[in-house]
C-alpha positions in Angstrom: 82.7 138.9 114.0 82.5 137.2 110.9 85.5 135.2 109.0 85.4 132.4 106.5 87.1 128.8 107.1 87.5 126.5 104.4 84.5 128.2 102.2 82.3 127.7 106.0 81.4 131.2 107.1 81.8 130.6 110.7 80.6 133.5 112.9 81.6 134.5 116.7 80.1 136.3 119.6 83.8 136.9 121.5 87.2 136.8 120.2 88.8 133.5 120.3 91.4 132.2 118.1 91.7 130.6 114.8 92.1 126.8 116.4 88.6 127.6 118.7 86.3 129.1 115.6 87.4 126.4 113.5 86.6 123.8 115.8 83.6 125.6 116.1 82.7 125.3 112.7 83.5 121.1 113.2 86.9 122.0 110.9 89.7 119.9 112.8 93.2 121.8 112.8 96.1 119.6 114.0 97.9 120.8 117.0 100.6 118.9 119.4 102.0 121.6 121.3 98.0 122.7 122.2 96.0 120.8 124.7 93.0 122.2 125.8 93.0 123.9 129.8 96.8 124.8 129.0 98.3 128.0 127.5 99.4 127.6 123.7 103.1 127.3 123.2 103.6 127.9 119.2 106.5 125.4 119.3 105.2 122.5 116.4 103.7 124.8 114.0 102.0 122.2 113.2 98.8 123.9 113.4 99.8 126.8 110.5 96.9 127.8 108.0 97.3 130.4 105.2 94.6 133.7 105.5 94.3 134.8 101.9 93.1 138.4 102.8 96.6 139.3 104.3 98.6 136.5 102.2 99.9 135.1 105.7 100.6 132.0 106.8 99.2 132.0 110.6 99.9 129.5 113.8 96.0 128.8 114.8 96.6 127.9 117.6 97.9 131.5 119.4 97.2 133.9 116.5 93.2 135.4 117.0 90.8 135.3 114.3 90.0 138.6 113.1 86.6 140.2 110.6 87.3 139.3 107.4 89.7 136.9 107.8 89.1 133.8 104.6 91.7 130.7 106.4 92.2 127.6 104.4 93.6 124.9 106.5 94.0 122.1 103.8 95.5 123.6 100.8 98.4 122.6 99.3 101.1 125.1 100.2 99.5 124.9 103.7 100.1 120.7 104.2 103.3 121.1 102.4 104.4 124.0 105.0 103.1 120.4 107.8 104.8 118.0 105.8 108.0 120.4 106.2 107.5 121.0 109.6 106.9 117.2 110.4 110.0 116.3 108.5 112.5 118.7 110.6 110.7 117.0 114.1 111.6 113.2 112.3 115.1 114.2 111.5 116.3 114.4 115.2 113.8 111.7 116.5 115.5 109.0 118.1 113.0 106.0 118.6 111.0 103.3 117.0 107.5 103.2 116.6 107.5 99.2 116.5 110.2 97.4 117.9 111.9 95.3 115.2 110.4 92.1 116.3 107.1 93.5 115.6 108.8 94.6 111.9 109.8 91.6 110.7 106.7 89.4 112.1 104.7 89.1 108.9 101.6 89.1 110.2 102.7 92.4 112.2 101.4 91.1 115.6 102.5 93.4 118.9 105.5 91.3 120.5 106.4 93.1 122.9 103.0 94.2 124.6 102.0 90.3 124.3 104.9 89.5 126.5 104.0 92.5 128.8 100.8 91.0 129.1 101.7 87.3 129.6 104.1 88.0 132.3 101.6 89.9 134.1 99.5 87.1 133.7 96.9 89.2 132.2 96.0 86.1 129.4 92.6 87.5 128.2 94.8 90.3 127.1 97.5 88.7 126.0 95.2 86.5 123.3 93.6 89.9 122.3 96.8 90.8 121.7 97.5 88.3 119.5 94.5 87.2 117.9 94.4 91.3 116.4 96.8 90.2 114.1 97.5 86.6 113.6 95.3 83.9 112.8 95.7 80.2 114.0 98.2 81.1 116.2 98.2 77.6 118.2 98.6 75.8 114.7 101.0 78.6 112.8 103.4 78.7 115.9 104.4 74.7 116.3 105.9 75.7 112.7 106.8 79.6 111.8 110.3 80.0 111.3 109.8 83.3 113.7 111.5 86.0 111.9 111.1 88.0 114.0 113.2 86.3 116.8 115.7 86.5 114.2 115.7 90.2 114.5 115.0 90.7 118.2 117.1 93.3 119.9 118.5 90.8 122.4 120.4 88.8 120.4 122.8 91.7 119.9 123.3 90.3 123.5 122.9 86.7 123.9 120.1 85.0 122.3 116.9 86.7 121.2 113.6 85.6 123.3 111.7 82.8 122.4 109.0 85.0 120.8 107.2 81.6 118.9 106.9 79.7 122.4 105.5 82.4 124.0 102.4 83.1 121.7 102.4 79.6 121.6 102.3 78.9 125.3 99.3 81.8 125.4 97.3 80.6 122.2 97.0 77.0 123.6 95.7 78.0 127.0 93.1 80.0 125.0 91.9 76.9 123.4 91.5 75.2 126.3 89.2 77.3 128.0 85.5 76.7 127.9 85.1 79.4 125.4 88.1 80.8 123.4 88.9 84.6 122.5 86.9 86.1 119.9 88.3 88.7 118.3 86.3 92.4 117.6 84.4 91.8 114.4 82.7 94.5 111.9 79.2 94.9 111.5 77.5 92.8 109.3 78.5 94.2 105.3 75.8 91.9 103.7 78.4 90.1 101.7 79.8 86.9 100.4 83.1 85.5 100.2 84.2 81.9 99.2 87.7 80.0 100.2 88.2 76.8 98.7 90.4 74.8 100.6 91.2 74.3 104.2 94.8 74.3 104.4 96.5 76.8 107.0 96.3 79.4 103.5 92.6 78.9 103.7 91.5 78.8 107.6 93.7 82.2 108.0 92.0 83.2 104.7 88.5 82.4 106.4 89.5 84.4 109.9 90.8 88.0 108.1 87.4 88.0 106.5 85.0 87.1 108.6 86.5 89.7 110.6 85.4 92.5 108.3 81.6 91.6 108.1 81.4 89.2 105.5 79.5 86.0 105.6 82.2 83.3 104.4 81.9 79.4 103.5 85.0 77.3 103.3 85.0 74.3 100.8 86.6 71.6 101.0 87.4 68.6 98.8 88.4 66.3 101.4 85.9 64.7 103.9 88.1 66.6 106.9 89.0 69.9 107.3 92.6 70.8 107.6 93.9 70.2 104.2 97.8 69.8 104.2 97.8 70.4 107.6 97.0 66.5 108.3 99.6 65.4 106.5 102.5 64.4 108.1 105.1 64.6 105.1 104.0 67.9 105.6 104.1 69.1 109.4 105.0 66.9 112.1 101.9 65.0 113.9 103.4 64.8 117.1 103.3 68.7 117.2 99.9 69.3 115.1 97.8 66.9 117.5 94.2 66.9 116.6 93.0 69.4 119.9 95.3 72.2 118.6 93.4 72.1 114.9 90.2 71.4 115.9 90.8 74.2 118.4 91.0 76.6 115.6 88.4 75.7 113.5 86.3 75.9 117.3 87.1 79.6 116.8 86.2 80.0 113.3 83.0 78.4 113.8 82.1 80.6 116.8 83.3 83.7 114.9 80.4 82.4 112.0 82.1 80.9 109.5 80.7 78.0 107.8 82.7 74.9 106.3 81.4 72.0 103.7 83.4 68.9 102.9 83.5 66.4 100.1 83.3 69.7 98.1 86.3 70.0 95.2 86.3 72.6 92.7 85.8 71.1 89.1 84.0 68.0 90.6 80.6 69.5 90.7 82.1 72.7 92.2 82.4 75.1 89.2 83.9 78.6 89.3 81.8 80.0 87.9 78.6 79.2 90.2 80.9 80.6 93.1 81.0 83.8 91.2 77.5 83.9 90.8 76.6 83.1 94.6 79.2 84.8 96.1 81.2 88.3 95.7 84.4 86.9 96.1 86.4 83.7 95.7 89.5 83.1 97.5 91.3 80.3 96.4 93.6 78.4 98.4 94.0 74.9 96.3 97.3 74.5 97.2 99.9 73.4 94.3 97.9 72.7 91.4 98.9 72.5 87.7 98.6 74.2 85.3 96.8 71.9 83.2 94.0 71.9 86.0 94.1 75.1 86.3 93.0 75.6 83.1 90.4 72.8 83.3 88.5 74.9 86.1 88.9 78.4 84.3 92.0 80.2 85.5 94.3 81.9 82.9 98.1 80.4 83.4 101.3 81.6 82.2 104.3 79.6 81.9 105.2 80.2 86.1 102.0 79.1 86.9 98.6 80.7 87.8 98.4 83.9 86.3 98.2 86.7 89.3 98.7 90.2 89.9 101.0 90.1 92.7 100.2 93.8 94.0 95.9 92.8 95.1 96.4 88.8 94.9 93.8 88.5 91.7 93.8 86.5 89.4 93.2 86.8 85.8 89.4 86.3 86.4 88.1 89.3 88.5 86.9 88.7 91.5 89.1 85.5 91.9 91.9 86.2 94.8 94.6 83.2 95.2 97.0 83.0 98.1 99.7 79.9 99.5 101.2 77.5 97.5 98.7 77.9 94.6 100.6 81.0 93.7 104.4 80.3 95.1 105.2 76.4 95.4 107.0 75.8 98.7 105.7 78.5 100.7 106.6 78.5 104.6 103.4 78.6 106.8 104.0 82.0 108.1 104.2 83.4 104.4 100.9 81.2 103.9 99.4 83.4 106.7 100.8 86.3 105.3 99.3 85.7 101.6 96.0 84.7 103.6 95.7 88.2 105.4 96.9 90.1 102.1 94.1 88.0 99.9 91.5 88.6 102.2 92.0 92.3 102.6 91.5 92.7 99.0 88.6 90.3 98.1 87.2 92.3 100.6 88.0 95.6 99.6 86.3 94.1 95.9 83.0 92.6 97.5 82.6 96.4 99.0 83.0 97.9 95.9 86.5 99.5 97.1 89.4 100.3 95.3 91.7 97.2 95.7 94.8 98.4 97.5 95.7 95.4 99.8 96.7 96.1 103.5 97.7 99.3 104.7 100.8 100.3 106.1 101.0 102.9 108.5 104.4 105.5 109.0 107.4 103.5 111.0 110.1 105.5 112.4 113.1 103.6 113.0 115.9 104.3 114.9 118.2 102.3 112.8 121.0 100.6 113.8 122.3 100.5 117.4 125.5 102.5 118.3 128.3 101.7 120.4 126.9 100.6 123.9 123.3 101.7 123.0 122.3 97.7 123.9 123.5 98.4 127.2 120.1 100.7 127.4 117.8 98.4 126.3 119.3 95.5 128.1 119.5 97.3 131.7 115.3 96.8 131.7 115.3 93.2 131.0 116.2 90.2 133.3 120.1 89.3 132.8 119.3 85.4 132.6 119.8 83.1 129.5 117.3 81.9 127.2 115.0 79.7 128.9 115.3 75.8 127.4 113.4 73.2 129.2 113.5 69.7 128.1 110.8 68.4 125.2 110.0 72.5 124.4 109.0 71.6 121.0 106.8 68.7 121.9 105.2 70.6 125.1 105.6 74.3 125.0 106.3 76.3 127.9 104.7 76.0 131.0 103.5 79.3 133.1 106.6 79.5 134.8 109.0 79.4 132.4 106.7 81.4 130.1 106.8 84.3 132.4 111.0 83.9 133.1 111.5 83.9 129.2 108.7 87.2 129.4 111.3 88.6 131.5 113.9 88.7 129.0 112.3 91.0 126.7 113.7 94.7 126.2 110.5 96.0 125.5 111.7 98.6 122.2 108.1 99.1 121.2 107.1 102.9 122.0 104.1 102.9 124.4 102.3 105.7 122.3 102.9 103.7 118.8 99.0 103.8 118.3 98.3 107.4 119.4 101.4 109.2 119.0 100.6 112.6 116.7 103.8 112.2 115.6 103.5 109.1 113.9 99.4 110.0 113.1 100.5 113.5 111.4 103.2 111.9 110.0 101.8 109.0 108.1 99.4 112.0 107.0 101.1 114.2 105.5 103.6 111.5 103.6 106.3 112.9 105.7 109.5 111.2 105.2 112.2 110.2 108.3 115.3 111.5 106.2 114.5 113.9 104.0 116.9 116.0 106.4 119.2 113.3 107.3 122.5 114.5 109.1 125.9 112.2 109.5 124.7 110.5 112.6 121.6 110.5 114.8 121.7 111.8 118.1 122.1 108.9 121.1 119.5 106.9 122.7 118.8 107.6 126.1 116.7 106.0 128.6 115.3 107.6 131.6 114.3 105.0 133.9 114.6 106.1 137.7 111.5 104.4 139.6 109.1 107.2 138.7 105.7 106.7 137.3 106.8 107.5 134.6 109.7 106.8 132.2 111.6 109.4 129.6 113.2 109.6 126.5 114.3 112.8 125.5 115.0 111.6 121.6 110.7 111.4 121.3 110.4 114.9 122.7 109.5 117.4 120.0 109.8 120.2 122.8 106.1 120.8 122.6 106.0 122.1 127.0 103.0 120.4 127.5 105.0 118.4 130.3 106.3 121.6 131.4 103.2 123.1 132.1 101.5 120.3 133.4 104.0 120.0 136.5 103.5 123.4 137.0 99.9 123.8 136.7 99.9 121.1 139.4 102.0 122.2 142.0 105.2 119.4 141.8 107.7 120.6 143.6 110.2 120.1 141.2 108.4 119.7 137.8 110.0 119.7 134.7 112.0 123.0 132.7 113.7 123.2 130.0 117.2 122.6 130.2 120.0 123.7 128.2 119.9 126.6 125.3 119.3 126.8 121.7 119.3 123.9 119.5 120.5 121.8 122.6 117.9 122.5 124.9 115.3 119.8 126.3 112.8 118.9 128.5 114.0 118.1 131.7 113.5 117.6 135.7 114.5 120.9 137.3 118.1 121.2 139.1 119.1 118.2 138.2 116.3 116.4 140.0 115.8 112.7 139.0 112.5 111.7 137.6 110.6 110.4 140.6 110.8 114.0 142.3 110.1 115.5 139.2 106.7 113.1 139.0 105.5 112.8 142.8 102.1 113.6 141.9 100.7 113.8 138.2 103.0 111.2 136.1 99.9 109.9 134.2 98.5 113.3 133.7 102.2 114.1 132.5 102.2 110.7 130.1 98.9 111.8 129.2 99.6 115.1 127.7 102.9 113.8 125.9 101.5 114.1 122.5 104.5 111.5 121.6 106.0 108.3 123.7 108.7 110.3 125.2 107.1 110.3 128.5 105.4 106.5 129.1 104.2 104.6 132.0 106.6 102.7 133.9 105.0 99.1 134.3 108.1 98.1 137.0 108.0 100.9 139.0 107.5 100.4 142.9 106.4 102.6 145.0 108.3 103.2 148.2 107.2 101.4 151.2 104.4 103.4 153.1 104.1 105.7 150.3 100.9 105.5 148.0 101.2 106.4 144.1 100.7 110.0 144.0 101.4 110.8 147.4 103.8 114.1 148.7 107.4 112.5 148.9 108.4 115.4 150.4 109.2 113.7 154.1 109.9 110.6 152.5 112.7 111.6 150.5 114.4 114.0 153.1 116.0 110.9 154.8 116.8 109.0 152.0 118.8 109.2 149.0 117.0 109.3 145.8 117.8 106.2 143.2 119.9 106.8 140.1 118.9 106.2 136.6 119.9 103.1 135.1 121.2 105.6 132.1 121.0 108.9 133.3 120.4 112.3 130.4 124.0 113.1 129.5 124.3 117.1 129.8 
């Protein structure tokens, strides 16, 4: 049998279907309601391709491919027909795929899974965690203004958690080990990428690209690194003690970057010999005038240094600016921010790359909480106040208090953010979240009932992967679907909680969720005697199983 996928003749020795001789031909369909091992479902229709031959428009995953057949899987009507599709899944999807700490953090860092890790006292991945996405974090955290504290969940309760203390209270310990965290770095690119100035605007500047390959040099005018940061009209001395930036620049040095002092642009430091030794400048001079500006070859305009604010260049290519040379008065966590932004496109230039700046993935949002929805997210977390020892500023949290703060958070980031189809097909495609918008979104429900696994419904895009899994297994119980029609979801059958449901394949379930609706429960305990995975059958005959801290209204 012979057939033709995206211009690829692709021809089979036994019938299969349009997903198989695709991926036979190394053509990648998406799918979520497909895995492989399980029967096909047709629910997403995600996986829809257009056969020209017939003029229609065919699920791969469950329709067979057939002599003759010419399938195009990319064309326009055909990723419109996704976009469509992805669009009608988003409209009744109740969840976030960051929680709104992790939002309004501007340098993006995961909150929430830092403070998992912290309380768990796993610290090497904690500082991962954080070192991902922030650099300095021991310097940049005696100072942020922590936004994103400001929009943490739990100050719709009490007081939001003290996110700055806690990747405060991790980034110091890493500096005091014998050797600090050093973040995954990319292969060598061959390139060349010069910051002047050491300031925080510069040192972040230096981390984001030595990160991506690129040999960088820091200069400096002064005869120690640091910059602004030593000054104590401009950050308190008592906070920024000498271990905490020399700690930093520890970590720079190790990650390869190299620093020279007594080195200041337009005092036998010329522009121009940068741009001939290097691929990139990033300049982080902090406020300068214009008149020096001009003295060292930058183009002004009456504001200041002229800049175009959408790839951080200046009006000499190849010349990127961040801090408070291009916006007097800028807080260090913006610094940071302008750093990360800078880098990404000096790099994207020395590469030869369009210059785009940092990329922003799709980010559902649920949106404002409704009327005892914080009761959800608040039943996971510790009910105790926000913890305040004496001197906090000056000394930081110690372990213990670290970990009772930890226990505060609500933990609205969705397990699956970084592999959830959803989201992937989502950002895509360019689908949008309320292109079908109705009056009010559907309720957020929680499904915690000691299980290995926890559920919310509003993720589920009904694919029955979880339904077959259960079965294919042999759980007791399983899951179903429950309900009729538009109202119908995946559910625990008759009314079973969770933990029955789950008694033996709760990862494989969490596994084959192609969304976070079904995630791991990090609290739950198994029951004494019992081992994870083991038959409750006996166990549960003489007991009465727990209830759900928010159980699925019917």
């Amino acid at each position: 049998m012979k057939l033709t996928i995206d211009n690829q003749e692709v021809e089979l020795d036994e019938p299969t279907t349009i997903y198989h001789a695709a991926k036979q031909a190394g053509i990648d369909i998406p799918v979520m309601c497909y895995r492989e091992g399980y029967d096909y479902f047709t629910s997403c229709m995600m996986c829809v391709v257009k056969d020209t031959t017939s003029g229609k428009t065919l699920p791969a995953c469950s329709a067979q491919a057939a002599e003759g057949m010419v399938i195009e899987t990319q064309s326009e009507e055909i990723r419109e027909a996704r976009k469509f599709t992805l669009e009608l899944l988003l409209s009744e999807h109740v969840g976030d795929c960051e929680a709104p700490c992790q939002r309004l953090c501007a340098i993006h860092s995961e909150i929430p899974k830092m403070i998992r890790e912290i309380k768990d006292e796993q610290f090497e991945d904690a500082i991962a965690t954080v070192r991902a996405d922030m650099a300095i974090p021991s310097i940049l955290e005696r100072f942020c203004n922590a936004p994103c504290e400001k929009g943490c969940r739990r100050a719709q309760h009490d007081e939001g958690v003290s996110i700055r203390h806690l990747t405060r209270f991790i980034s110091d310990w890493d500096l005091k080990q014998e050797t600090p965290h050093l973040p995954p770095m990319r292969e060598s690119t061959g390139k060349k990428i010069a910051i002047v100035g050491s300031g925080a605007t510069g040192l972040a500047a230096a981390y984001y690209t030595v990160r991506e390959g690129h040999a960088v040099t820091v200069f400096e005018k002064a005869d120690q690194l640091g910059g602004r940061l030593r000054s104590a009209d401009d950050y308190d001395q008592e906070l920024m003690e000498d271990w905490v930036i020399e700690g930093e620049l520890r970590v720079l040095r190790l990650m390869g970057v190299d620093f020279e002092t007594g080195r200041e642009l337009g005092a036998g430091l010329s522009l121009a010999s940068l741009q001939e030794e290097f691929d990139a400048v990033i300049l982080t001079l902090g406020d300068t005038p214009n008149e020096a500006l001009e003295a060292i070859g930058l183009p002004v305009t009456d504001k200041g240094l002229k800049i175009n604010p959408k790839t951080a260049m200046t009006g000499v290519k190849g010349v990127f600016a961040a801090g408070n040379l291009v916006k007097s008065g800028m807080p260090i966590l913006k610094s940071v921010q302008a750093a990360k932004d800078a880098a990404t496109c000096a790099s994207q230039h020395a590469n030869g790359e369009a210059i785009s700046g940092i990329y922003e993935m799709y980010n559902h949002m649920m949106g404002r909480l409704q009327d005892g929805e914080i009761d959800i997210f608040v039943s996971g977390a510790d009910p105790i106040a926000r913890v305040k020892p004496e001197n906090l500023e000056k000394d930081g949290y110690d372990l213990a208090n670290a970990k009772l703060e930890g226990g505060r958070c609500m933990h609205c980031d969705c397990r699956a953010s970084h592999d959830c189809l959803l989201r992937i097909y989502s950002d895509e495609y360019g689908a949008k979240q309320n292109e079908f918008k109705g009056e009010q979104r559907a309720r957020y429900v929680h499904v915690n009932q000691n299980a290995t696994a926890v559920y919310e419904p509003g993720k589920c895009i009904k694919c029955g992967l979880c339904v077959q899994v259960t079965k294919k297994e042999g759980e007791h119980y399983g899951f179903t679907f429950v309900g009729r029609g538009f109202d119908a979801i995946a559910g625990v059958s008759l009314d079973k909680t969770l933990r029955e449901g789950l008694e033996k394949v709760g990862d494989e379930v969490v596994e084959a969720c192609p969304t976070g609706a079904l995630s791991h429960n990090e609290k739950y305990q198994p029951p004494q005697g019992v081992h994870v995975g083991a038959d409750l059958t006996a166990e549960k005959s003489d007991s009465k199983p727990e209830s759900a801290s928010v159980e699925v209204t019917k």
